[in-house]
Structure formats: structure tokens, C-alpha cells
C-alpha positions in Angstrom: 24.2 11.8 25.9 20.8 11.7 25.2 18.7 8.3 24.7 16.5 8.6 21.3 15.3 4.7 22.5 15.1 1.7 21.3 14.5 0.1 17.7 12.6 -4.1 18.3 13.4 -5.8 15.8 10.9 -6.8 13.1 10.7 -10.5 14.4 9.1 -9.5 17.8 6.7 -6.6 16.6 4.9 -9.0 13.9 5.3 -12.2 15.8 1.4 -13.1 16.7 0.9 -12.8 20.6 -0.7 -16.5 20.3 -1.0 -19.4 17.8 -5.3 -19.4 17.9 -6.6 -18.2 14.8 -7.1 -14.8 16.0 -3.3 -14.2 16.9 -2.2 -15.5 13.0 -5.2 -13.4 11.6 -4.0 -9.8 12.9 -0.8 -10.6 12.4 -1.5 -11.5 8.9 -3.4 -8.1 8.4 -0.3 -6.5 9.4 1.9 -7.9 6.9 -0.5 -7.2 4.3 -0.1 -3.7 5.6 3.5 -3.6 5.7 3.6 -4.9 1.8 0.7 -2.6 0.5 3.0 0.4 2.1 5.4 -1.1 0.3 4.9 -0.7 -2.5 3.1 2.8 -2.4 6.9 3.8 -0.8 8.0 2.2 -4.2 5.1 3.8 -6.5 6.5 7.2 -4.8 10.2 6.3 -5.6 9.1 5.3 -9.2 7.6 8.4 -9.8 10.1 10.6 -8.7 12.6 8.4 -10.9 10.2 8.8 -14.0 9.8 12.4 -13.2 13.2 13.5 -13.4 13.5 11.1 -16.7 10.9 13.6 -18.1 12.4 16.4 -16.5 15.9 15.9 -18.5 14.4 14.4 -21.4 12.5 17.5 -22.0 15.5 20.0 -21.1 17.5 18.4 -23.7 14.6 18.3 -26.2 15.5 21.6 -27.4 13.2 22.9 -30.4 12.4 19.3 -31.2 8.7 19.2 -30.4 8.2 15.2 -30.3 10.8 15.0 -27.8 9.0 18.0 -25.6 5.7 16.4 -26.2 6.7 12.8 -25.2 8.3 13.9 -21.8 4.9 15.9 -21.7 3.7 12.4 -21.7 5.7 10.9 -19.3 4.4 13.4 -16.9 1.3 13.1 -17.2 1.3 9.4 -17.0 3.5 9.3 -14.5 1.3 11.1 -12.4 -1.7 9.7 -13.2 0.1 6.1 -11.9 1.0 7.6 -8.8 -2.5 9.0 -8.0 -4.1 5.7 -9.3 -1.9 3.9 -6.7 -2.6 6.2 -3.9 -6.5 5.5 -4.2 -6.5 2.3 -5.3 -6.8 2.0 -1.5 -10.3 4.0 -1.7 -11.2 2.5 -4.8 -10.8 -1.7 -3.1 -13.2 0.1 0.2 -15.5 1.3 -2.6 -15.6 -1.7 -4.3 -15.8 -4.2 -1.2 -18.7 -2.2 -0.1 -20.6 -2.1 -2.9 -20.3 -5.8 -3.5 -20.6 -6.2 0.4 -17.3 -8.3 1.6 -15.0 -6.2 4.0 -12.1 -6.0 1.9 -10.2 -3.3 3.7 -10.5 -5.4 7.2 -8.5 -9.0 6.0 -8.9 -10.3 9.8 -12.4 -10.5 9.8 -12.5 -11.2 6.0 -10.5 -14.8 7.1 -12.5 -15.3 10.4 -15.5 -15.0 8.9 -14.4 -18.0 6.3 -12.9 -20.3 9.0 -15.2 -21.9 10.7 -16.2 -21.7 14.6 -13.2 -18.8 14.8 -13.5 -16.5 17.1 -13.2 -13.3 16.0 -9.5 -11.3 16.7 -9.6 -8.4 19.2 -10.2 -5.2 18.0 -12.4 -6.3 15.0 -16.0 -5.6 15.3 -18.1 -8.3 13.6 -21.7 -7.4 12.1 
């Protein structure tokens, strides 16, 4: 039988490698990660939900066209939900820049507020 490997539980991948600020820091940015995938995952699931809502609300609409032209509407906002939630992501980089915090990078955003921190590995400071 073939191995397909092992699965670590969630415990030891997220667990910060030290207690120093830098260790809580990058683990910190990754559970805002794992939340903001979240709920995109659930943005996707709610749209695939509301789609098939409109779907069957406009197969059984018949001739009535208020029925066709709200599940017309469903549609569309549905979609435009889904596409808002997808680039919000480019929309908070866009933002942060122009304003001139680093939004996207919450690890340096928090070292950069506590004071004599060094900053986490990986992170490149300005």
C-alpha cells in the first residue's frame, strides 16, 4: 500500500517557533490568513448557494416577468459580491499604499508599533 503522508495537526503548524515578539507576530499573520481564506472559501459557498436560488427561482418563474427579472437580480448581485470579496484583497494593498501603512504585511504592521521589536524573519523592513 502506498503512503500519501502525513496530515500535522493544526496545533503544531501555527504554534509560534518562540515566545519573542517575532515568533507571536508571524504566527499572528498566519491566522489572519487562515480566517481571510476563510471566508473567501465561504463567499464562494455563498455564491454558489445564491446562484442556484436564482437558478430555480427563475426556472419556475414561468411567463411571470418580476419573478425572471428578480432572479436576474440575484445574479447579478450575487456576482458582483463575490468579485467584490475576491479583490477586496487588492483593494486593502491599494488603499494601504496610498495612505502609506503596510496593510497587507500585519507582522511588520505590529513590529513596527511595538517598541524596540525586532523585526520577524522573512519581513523586510524599509
Amino acid at each position: 500500500m502506498a503512503s500519501i503522508g502525513q496530515i500535522k495537526p493544526i496545533t503544531e503548524a501555527r504554534a509560534p517557533k518562540t515566545m519573542d515578539s517575532a515568533g507571536f507576530t508571524s504566527s499572528l499573520e498566519l491566522y489572519i490568513s487562515d480566517i481571510i481564506g476563510l471566508i473567501t472559501a465561504l463567499a464562494a459557498l455563498f455564491f454558489i448557494v445564491y446562484s442556484f436560488l436564482a437558478a430555480y427561482e427563475w426556472v419556475t418563474a414561468g411567463s411571470d416577468s418580476s419573478k425572471v427579472e428578480k432572479a436576474k437580480n440575484r445574479f447579478i448581485w450575487g456576482t458582483l459580491g463575490l468579485i467584490l470579496i475576491v479583490a477586496s484583497y487588492a483593494i486593502i494593498g491599494l488603499i494601504g499604499s496610498l495612505v502609506g501603512i503596510s496593510i497587507l504585511n500585519p507582522a511588520q504592521l505590529i513590529q513596527s508599533i511595538v517598541p524596540g521589536a525586532a523585526a520577524p524573519t522573512g519581513v523586510v523592513t524599509p
